[in-house]
Residue frames as qw, qx, qy, qz and C-alpha x, y, z in Angstrom:
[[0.258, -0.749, -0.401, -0.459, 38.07, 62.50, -118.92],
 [0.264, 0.321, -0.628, 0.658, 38.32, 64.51, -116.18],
 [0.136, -0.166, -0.865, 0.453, 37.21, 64.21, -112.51],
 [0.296, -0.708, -0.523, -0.372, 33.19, 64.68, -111.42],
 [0.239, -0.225, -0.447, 0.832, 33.48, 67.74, -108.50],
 [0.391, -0.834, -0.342, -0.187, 30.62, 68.97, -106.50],
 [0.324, 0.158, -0.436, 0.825, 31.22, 71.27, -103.51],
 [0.430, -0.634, -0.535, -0.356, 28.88, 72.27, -100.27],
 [0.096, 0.544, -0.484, 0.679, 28.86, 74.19, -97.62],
 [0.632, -0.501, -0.588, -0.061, 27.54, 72.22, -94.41],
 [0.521, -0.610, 0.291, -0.522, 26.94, 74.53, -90.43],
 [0.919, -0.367, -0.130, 0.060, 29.00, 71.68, -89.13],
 [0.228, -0.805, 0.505, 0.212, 32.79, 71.37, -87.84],
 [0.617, 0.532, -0.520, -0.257, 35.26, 69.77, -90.00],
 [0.112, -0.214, 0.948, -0.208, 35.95, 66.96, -87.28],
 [0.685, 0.311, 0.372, -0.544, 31.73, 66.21, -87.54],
 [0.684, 0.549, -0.178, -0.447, 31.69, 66.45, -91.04],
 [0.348, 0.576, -0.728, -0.132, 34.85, 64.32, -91.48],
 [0.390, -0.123, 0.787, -0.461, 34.14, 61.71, -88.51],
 [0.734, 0.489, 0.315, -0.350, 30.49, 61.04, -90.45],
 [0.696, 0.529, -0.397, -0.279, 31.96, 60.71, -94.14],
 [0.143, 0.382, -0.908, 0.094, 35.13, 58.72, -93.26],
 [0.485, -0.137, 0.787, -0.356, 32.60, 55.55, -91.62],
 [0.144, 0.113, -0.838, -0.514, 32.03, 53.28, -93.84],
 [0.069, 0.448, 0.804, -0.385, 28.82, 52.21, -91.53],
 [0.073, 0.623, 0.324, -0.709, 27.37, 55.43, -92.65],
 [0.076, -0.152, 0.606, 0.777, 27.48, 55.56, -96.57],
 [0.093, -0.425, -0.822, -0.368, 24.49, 54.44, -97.48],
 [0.001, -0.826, -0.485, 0.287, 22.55, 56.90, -95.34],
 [0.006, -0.767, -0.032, 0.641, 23.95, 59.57, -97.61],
 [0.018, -0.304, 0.720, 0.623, 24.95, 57.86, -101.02],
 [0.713, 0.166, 0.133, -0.668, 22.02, 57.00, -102.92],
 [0.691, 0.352, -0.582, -0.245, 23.35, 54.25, -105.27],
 [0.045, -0.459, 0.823, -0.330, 24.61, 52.50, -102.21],
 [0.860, -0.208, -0.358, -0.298, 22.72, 49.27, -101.78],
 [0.798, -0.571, 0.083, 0.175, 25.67, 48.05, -98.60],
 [0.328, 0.642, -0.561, 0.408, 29.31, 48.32, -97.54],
 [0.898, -0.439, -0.027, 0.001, 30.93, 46.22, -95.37],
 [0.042, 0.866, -0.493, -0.078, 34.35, 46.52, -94.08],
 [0.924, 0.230, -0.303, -0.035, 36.35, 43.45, -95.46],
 [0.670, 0.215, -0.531, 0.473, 39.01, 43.95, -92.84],
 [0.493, -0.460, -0.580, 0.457, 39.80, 44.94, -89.18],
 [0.133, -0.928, -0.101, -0.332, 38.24, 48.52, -87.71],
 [0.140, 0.676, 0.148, -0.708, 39.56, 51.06, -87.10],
 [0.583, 0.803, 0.125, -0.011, 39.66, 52.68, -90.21],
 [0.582, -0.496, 0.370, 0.528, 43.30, 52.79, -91.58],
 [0.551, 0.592, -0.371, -0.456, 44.88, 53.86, -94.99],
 [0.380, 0.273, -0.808, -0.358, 44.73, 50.14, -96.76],
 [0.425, 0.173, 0.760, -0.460, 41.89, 49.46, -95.05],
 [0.078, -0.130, -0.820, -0.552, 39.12, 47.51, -97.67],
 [0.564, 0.194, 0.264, -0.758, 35.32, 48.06, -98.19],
 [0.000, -0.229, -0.781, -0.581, 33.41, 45.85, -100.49],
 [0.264, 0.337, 0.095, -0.899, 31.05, 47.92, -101.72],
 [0.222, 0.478, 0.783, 0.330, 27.47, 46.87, -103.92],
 [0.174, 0.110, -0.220, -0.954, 26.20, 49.87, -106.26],
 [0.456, 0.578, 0.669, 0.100, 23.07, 50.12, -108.00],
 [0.163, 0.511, -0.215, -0.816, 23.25, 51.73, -111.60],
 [0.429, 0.231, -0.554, -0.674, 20.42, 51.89, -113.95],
 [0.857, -0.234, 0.157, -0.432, 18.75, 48.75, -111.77],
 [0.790, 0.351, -0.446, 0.232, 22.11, 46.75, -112.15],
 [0.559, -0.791, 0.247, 0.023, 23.94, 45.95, -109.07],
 [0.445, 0.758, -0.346, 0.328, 27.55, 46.23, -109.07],
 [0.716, -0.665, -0.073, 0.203, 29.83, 44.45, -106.08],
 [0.442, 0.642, -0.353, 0.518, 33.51, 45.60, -105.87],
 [0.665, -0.568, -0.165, 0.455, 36.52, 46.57, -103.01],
 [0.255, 0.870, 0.022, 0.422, 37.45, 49.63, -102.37],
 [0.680, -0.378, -0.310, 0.547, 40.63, 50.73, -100.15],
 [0.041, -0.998, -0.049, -0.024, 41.43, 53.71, -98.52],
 [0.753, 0.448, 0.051, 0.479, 44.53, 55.82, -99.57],
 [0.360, 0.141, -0.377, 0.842, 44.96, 58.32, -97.28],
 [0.445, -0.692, -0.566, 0.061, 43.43, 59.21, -94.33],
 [0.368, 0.233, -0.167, 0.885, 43.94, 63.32, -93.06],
 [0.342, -0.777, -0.523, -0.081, 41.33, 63.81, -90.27],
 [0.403, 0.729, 0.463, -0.302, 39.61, 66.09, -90.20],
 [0.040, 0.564, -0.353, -0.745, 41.19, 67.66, -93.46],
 [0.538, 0.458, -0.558, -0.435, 40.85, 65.11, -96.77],
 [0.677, -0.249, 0.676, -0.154, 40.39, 61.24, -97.53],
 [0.465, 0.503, -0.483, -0.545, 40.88, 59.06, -100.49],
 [0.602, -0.259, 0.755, -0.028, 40.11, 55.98, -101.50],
 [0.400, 0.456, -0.408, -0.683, 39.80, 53.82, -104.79],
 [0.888, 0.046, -0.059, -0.453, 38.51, 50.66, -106.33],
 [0.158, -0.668, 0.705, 0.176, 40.51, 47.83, -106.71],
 [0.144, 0.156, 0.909, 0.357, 38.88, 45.01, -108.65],
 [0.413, 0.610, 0.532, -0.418, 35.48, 45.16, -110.71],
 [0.521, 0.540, 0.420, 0.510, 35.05, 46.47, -114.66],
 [0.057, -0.855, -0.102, -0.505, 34.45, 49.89, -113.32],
 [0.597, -0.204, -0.355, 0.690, 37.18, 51.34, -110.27],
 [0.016, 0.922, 0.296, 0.250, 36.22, 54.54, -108.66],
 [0.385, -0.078, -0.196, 0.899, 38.86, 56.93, -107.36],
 [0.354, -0.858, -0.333, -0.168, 36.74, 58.95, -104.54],
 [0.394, 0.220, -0.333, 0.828, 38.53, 62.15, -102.77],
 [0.187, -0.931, -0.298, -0.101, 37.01, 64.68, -100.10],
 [0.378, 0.252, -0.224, 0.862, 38.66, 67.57, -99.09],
 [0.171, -0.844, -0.507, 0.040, 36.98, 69.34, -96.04],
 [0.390, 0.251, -0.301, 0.833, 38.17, 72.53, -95.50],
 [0.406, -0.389, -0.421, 0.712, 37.41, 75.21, -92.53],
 [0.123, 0.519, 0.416, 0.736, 35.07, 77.65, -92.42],
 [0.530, -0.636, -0.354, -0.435, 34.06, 80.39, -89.86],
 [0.335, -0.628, 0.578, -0.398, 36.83, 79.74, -87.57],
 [0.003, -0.041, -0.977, 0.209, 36.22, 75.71, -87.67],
 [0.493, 0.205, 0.592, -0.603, 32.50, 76.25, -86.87],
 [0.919, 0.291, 0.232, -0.128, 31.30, 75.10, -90.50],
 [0.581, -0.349, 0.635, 0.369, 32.93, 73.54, -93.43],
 [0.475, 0.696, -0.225, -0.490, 33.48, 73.29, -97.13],
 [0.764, -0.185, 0.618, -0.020, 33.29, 69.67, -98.57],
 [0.420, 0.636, -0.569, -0.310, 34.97, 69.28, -102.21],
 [0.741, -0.129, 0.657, -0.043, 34.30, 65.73, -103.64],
 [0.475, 0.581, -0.493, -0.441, 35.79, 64.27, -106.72],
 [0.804, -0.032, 0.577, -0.140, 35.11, 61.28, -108.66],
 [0.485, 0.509, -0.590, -0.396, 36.74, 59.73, -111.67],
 [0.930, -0.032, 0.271, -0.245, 36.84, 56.36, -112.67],
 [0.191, -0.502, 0.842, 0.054, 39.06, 53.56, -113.94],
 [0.795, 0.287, -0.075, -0.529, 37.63, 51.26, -116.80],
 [0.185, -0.360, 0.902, 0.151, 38.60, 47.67, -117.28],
 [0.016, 0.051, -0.667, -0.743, 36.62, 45.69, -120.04],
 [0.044, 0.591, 0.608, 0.529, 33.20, 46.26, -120.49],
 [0.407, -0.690, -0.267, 0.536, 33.86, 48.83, -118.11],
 [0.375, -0.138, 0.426, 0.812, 34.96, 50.70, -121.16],
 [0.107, -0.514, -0.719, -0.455, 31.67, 50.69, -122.37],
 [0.341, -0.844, -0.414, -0.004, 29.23, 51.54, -118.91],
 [0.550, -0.279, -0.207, 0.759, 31.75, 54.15, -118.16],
 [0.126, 0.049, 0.327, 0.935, 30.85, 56.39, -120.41],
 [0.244, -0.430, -0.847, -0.193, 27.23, 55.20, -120.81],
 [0.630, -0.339, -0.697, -0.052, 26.66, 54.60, -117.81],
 [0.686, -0.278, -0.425, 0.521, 28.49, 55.24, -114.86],
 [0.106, -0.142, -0.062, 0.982, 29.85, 58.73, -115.42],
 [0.228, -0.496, -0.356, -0.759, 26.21, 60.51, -116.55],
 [0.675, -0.409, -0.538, -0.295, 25.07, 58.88, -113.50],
 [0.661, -0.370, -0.358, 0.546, 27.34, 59.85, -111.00],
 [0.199, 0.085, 0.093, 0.972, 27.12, 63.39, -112.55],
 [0.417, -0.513, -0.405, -0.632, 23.70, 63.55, -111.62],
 [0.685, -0.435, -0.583, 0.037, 23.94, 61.51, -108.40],
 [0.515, 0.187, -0.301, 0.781, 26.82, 63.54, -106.91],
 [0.088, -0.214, 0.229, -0.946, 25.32, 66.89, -105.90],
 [0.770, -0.410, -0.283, -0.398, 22.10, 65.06, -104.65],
 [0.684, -0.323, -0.590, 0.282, 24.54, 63.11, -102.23],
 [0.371, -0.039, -0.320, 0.871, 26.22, 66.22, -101.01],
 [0.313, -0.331, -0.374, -0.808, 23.09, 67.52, -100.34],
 [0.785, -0.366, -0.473, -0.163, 21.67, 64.90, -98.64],
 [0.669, -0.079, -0.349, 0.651, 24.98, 64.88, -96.34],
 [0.077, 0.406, 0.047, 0.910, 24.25, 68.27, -95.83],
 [0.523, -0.373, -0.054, -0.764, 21.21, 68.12, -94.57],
 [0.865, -0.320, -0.380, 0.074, 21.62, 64.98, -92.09],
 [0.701, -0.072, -0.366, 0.607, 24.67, 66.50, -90.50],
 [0.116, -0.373, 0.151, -0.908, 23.52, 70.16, -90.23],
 [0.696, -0.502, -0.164, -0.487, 20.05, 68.12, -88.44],
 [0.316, -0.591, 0.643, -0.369, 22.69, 66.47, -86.08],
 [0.747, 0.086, -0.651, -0.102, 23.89, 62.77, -85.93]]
């Protein structure tokens, strides 16, 4: 299947916008499913730095570790799962807009099933992250245009 991609435009700069997504402190005030994240290793932020991360989907919680894959501030970040039934592989691209003054976030999600992850993937997971998606980038939108 291929990747879930939203896009938004957010009246911030791409160092703002990127500064806010990239913190791992900060997820949950824009991801809804987020229930905590904790970083599982030493700040900064670095590329093979780890999160473990607890979801809720569908009133199931979900714990997992996610690591980051490349870090391009203020441009793009990636990171992906790395143990759980279900593995997300999460991109942003910000790009420049306006001269710098706002920005254009592009987020894609796909996923990575391992058994009965095979199952809620389909189910589950993906309908539910196709719904959740443009609500987060929304939300993000509208905290970062009201100033952090």
């Amino acid at each position: 299947m291929s990747a879930i991609k939203e896009t938004v435009e957010i009246a911030r700069r791409p160092e703002a916008v990127y500064a806010y997504m990239a913190d791992p402190a900060r997820e949950g005030e824009w991801q809804e499913s987020l229930v905590s994240a904790r970083p599982a290793d030493d700040l900064p932020l670095h590329v093979g730095s780890r999160t473990v991360v607890t979801r809720r989907v569908n009133k199931r919680e979900f714990t997992m570790t996610t690591q980051i894959d490349e870090l391009d501030p203020p441009r793009s970040f990636k990171a992906h799962g790395v143990d759980g039934p279900v593995r997300p592989h999460f991109a942003a691209v910000i790009e420049p807009l306006d001269n710098g003054e706002r920005s254009r976030v592009t987020i894609s999600l796909d996923f990575e099933s391992h058994g009965m992850g095979r199952v809620l993937t389909p189910l589950v997971v993906r309908p539910s992250a196709r719904k959740e998606l443009p609500r987060n980038e929304q939300k993000l939108k509208e905290i970062l245009e009201r100033g952090v």
